[in-house]
N, C-alpha and C positions, 0 to 999 in steps of 0.2 A: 515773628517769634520773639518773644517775652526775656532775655536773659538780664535780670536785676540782680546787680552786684554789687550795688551799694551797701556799705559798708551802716550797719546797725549799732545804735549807741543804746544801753539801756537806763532805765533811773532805779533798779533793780533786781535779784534772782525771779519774781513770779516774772517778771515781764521777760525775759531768755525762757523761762520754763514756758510759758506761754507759745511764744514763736516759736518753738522746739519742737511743739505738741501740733500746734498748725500747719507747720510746714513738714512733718512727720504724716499727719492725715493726709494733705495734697498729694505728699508721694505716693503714698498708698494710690490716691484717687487716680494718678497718669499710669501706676502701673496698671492698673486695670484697663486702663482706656490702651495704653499700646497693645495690654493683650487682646484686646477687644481687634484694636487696628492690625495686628498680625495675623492674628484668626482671619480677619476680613481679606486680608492679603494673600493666606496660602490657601483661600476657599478658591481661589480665582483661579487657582494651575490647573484644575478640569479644564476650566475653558481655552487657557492656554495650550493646552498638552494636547488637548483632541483639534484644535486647529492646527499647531503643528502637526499634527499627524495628516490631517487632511491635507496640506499645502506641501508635506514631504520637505519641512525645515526639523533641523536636528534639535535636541531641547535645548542643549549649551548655542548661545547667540552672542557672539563675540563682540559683533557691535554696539550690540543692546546693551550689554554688562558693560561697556566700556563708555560709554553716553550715561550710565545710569552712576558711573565712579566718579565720572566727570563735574555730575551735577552735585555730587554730593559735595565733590571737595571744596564746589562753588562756593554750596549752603553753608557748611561746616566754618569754610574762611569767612565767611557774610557775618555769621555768628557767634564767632570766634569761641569755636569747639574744636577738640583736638582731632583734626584730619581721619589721623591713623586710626585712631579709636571706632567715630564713626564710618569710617572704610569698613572696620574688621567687624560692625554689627552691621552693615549691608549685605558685606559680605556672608554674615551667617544666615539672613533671610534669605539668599538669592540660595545659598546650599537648600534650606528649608522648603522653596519653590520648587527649584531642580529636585531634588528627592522628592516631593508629594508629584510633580508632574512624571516620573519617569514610573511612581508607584500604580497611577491613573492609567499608564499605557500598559502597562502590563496586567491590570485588570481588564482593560477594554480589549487585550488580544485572546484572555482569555473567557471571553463570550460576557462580562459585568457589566457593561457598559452597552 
């Protein structure tokens, strides 16, 4: 992972307006791609949820979530991104998972699936 913190000197206003306008599109460009990447992420809790179901594991996985906090605070330190931060947006995909998987089983109890 990419984090360029160097510090920019300009000879100029176009050239700040410039990088301002480019790195303003980029962003634009990765929100797309995470939304892209979360979409891809909570399409997966069908498959999760109906194998839980099948295997008679409950959808909250203690260990799972807790190997998955683990790894992150790895990446986050690795990276040097603030911990907590990225915790609390794991933390809001794993709600987003849990909610579409718990939404899944209660379709598929009621004959949808």
């Amino acid at each position: 992972m990419e984090n360029n913190c160097e510090s920019k000197s300009f000879n100029n206003k176009k050239e700040a307006e410039i990088l301002l306008k480019k790195s303003r599109i980029r962003i634009d460009e990765i929100d797309n791609e995470l939304f892209d990447l979360i979409s891809q992420r909570t399409s997966l809790a069908k498959d999760i949820a109906l194998s839980k179901e099948y295997l008679g594991m409950p959808i909250y996985d203690k260990n799972r979530e807790e190997d998955v906090h683990k790894k992150i605070k790895r990446l986050s330190e690795e990276n040097n991104l603030d911990v907590d931060i990225i915790d609390q947006i794991v933390d809001m995909l794993t709600i987003l998972s849990k909610n579409e998987q718990k939404e899944i089983l209660r379709r598929n109890v009621d004959g949808q699936y």
